[in-house]
C-alpha positions in Angstrom: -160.4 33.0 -48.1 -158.2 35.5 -46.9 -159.5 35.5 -43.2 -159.1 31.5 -43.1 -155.3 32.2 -44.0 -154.8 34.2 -41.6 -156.4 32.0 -38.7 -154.4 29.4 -40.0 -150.9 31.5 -40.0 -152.1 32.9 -36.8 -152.1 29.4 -35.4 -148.8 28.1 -36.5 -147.0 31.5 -35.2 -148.5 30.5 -32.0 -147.4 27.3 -31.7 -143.7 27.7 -33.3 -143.5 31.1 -30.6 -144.1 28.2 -27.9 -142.0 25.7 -29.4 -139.1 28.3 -29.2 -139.7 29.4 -25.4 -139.5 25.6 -24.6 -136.0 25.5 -27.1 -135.2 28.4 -25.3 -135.3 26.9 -21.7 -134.1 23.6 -22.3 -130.7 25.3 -24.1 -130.8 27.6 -20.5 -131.1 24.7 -18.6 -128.1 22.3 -20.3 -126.1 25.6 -19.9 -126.9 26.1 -15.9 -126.4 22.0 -15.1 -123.7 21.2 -17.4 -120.3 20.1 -16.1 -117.6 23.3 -16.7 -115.6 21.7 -18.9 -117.9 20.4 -21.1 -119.7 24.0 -21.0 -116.6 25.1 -22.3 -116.0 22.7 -25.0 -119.2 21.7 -25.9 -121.6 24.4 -25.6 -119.7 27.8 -25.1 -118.3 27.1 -28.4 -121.8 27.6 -30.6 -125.2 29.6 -30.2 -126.8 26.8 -32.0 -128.4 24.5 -29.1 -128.5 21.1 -31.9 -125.3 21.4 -32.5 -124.5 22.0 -28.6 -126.6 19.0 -28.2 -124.1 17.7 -30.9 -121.3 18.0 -29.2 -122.3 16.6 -25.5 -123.5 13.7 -27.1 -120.2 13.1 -29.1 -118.5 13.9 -26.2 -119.9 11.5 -23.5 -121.2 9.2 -25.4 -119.8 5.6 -25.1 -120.8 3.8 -27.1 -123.5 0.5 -26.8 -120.7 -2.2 -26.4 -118.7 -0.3 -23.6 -122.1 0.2 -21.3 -123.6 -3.6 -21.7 -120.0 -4.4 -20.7 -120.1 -2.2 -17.9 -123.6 -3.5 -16.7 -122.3 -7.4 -17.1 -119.2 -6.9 -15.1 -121.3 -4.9 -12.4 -123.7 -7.6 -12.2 -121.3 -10.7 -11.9 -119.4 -8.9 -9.2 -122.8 -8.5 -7.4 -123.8 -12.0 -7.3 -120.4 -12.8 -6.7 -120.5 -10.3 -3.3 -123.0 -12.3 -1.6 -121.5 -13.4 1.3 -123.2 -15.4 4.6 -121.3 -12.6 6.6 -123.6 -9.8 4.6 -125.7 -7.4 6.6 -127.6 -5.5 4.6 -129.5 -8.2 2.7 -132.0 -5.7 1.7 -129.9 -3.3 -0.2 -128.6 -6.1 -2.2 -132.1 -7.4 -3.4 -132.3 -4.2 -4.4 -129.4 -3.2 -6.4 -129.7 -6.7 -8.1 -133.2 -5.1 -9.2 -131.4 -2.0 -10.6 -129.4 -3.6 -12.4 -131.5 -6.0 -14.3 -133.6 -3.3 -15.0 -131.0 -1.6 -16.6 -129.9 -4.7 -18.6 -133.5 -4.9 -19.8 -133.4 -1.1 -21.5 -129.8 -2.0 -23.2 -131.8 -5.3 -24.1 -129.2 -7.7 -23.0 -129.7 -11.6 -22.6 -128.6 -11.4 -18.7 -132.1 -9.5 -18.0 -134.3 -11.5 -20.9 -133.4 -15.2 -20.2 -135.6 -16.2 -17.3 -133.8 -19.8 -16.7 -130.2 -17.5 -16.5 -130.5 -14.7 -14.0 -133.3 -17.0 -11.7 -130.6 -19.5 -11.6 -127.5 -17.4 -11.0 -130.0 -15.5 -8.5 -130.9 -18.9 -6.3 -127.0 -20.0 -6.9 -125.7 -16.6 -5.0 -127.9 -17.0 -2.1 -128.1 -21.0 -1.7 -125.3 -20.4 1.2 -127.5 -18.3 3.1 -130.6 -21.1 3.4 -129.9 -24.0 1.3 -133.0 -26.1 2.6 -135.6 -23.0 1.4 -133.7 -22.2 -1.7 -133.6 -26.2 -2.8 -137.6 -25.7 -2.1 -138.5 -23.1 -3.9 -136.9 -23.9 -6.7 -138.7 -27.1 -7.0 -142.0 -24.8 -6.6 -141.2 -22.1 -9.0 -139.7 -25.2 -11.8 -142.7 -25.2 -13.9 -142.7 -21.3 -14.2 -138.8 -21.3 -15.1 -139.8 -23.6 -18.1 -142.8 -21.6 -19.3 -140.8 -18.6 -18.7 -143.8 -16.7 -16.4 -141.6 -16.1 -13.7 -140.7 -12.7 -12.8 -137.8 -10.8 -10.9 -140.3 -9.0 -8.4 -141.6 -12.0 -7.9 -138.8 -13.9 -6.8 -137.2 -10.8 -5.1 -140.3 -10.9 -3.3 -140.1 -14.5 -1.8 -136.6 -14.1 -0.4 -137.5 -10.9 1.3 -140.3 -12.8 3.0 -137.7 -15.6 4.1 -135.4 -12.8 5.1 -136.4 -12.5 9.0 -135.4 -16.2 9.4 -132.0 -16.1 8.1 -131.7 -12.7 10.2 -132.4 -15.3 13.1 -130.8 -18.3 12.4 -127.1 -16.6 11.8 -124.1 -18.8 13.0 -123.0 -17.1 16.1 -119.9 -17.4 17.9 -119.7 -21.1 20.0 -116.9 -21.5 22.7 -115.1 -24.2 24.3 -117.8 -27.0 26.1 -120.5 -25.9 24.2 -120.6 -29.1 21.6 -121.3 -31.6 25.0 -124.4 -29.6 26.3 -126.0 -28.7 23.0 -125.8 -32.8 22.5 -127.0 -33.5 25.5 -130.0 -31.2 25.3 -131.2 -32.8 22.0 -130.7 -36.0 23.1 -133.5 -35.5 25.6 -135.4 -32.8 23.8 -135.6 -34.4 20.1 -137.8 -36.8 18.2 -137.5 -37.8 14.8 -134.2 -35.4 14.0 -132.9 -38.0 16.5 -134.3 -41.0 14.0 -133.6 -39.4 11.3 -130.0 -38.2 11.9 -129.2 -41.4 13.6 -127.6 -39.4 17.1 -127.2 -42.5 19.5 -125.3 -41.9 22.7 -121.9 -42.7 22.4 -118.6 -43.2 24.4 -116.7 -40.9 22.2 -119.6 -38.1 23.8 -118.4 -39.1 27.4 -115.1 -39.3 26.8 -115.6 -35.3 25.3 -117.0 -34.8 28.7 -114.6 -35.8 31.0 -111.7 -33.9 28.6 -113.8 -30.8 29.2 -113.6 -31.4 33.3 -110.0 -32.2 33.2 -109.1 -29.1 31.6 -111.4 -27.3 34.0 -109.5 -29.0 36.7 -105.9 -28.6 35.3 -103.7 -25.4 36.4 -103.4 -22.2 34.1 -105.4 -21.3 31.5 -105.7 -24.3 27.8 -103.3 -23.7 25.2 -105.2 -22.5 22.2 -104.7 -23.5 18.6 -102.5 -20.9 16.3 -104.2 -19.8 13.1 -107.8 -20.5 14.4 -110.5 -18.0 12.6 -113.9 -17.1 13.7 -115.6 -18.9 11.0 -114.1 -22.2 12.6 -116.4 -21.3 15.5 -119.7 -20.9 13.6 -122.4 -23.1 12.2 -125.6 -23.7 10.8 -128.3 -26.2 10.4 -131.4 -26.6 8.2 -134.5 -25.8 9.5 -137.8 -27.7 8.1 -140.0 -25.2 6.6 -143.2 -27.4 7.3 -143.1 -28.2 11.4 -139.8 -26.2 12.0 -137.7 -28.9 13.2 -133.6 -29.5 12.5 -134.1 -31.2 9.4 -134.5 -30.7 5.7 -138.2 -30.8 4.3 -137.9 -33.7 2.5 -137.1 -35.6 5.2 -140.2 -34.6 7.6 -142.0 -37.1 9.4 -144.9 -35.3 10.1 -145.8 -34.9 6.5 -144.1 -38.0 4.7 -145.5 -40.7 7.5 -144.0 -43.4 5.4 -140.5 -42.7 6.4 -141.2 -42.0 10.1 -140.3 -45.5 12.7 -142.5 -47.5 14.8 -141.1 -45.5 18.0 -141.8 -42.1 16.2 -144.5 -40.7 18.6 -145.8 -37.1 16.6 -146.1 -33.9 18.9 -149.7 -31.6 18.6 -147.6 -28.1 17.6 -145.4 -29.4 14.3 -148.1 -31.6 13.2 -150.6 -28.9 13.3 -147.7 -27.0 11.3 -147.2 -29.3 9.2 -150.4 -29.9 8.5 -151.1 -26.1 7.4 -147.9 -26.9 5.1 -149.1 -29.1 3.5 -152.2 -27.0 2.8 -150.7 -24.3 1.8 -147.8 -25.8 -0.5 -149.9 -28.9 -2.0 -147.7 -29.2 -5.3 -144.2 -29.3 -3.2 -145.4 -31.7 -1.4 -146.8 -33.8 -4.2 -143.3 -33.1 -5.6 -141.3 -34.7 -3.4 -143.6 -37.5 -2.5 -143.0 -38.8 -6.4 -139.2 -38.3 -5.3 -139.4 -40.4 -2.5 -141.7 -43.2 -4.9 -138.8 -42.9 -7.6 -136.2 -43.3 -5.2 -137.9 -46.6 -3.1 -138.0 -47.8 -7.3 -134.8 -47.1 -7.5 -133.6 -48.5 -4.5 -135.9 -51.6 -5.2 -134.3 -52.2 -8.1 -130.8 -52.1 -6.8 -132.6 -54.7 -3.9 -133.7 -56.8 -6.3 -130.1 -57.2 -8.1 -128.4 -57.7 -4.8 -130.4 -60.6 -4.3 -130.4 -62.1 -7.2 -126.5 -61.9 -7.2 -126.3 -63.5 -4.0 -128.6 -66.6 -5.0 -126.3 -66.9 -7.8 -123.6 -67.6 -5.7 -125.0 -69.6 -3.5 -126.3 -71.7 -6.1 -122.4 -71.8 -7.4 -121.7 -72.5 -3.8 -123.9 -75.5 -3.7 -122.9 -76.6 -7.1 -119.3 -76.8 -6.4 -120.0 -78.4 -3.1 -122.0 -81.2 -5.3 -119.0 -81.6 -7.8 -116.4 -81.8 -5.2 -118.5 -84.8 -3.2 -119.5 -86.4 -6.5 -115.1 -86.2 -7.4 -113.7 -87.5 -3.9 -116.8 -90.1 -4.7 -115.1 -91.6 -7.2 -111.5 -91.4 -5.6 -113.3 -94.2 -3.9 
């Protein structure tokens, strides 16, 4: 009996000798990486390492209110610092990362509401690529709702889309420029022509003839006062199915209906398309039941027009039959 009392007490010295080493360097080490002035308030002031422990805490502390306020403001600002103009996309993936992350350990609603910081998230970088933001929100819709999607996840997708936006940014356009870009995709273009309705013009020539008159005229063109760069740039959508200047939904090559009789499809962005389609089946389906609800829609307004014109004709006709049947018996 004796023997198994001394194992046991054997034992516990053991582990309570360890326990203090560890104490021991753990007090060593808040002493050696302390700032001075808390060393000197905080820890120089006892022998005891709790109450030293104690004091930091007290001392640095601020409180759960003051930091989720902190992390709020930080992260408003950072949506708020996206700008078309901002290099280092990257980065700012990132440190929108961080600081939902730390949102989610002070268990705030910014980081634990799916539908709030995906929206606010596709909101800040709409201005960048409007025509793939507007699309993948209509993919990832069903996973807002269910609340399955997740912040890698759409991190993730805009760093794939990243290397486009890298190559489609506005750059500076000078004086003449307008007249040959037209003239280009009036030879070069197909259905961006139908669908945005580019017909040559007079107002094109007349642009044309400025520009040589100003070439010929003496001394350099007077230039406009208060005229900033971002008056010089632009940007256009680019379809994400067969890559030409217009928005998906508007795609001939995968929404035949809406192309024309003159619409003559081209081998590469139908093949494109094509894989697209493939690839991005539920999209597609998505905006095809647009386009039906829309022609509904539309058929409906159709279908009012007309019958509010046959009403006035038959008022029309009406009068007419009362006015002949009065002057009828005038007579």
């Amino acid at each position: 009996m004796f023997n198994v009392r001394l194992n046991l007490y054997k034992q516990r010295y053991f582990e309570w000798s360890e326990q203090k080493k560890a104490i021991e360097q753990i007090f060593i080490w808040m002493k050696q990486t302390v700032s001075p002035s808390y060393h000197k308030t905080c820890i120089a002031v006892t022998a005891n390492w709790k109450e030293a422990y104690i004091n930091l805490k007290e001392q640095v502390n601020q409180g759960r209110f003051i930091s989720q306020r902190r992390i709020k403001d930080e992260y408003d600002q950072h949506l708020r610092s996206l700008k078309p103009s901002t290099r280092d996309l990257e980065a700012w993936i990132t440190k929108w990362e961080e600081l939902l992350l730390e949102a989610e350990r002070k268990s705030m609603v910014i980081a634990d509401d799916v539908l709030d910081w995906s929206t606010r998230f596709l909101d800040a970088i709409r201005p960048l690529d409007d025509a793939w933001t507007t699309a993948y929100e209509i993919t990832i819709e069903e996973k807002i709702e269910d609340g399955t999607l997740t912040r890698r996840e759409l991190a993730n997708a805009f760093r794939r889309n990243l290397r486009k936006i890298r190559n489609r940014r506005p750059s500076r356009i000078y004086r003449g420029s307008f007249a040959v870009q037209e003239e280009r995709m009036d030879d070069n273009s197909d259905e961006e022509s139908y669908h945005y309705g580019r017909q040559p013009s007079r107002s094109l020539e007349r642009k044309r003839g400025r520009t040589r008159s100003r070439s010929r005229s003496i001394g350099p063109p007077r230039k406009k006062k208060n005229q900033g760069p971002e008056q010089y740039q632009t940007t256009r959508p680019v379809c994400e199915a067969c890559e030409g200047w217009h928005l998906l939904q508007f795609c001939y090559y995968l929404f035949k209906n809406l192309a024309p009789e003159e619409f003559i499809p081209r081998w590469g962005p139908r093949m494109r398309a094509k894989k697209f389609a493939e690839d991005h089946p539920d999209l597609v389906k998505k905006i095809k039941k647009m386009h039906l609800e829309e022609g509904a829609s539309n058929a409906q307004v159709r279908s009012r027009s007309r019958s509010k014109s046959r009403e006035r004709q038959e008022s029309a006709s009406q009068k007419t039959q009362d006015d002949k049947t009065i002057e009828g018996s005038r007579e």
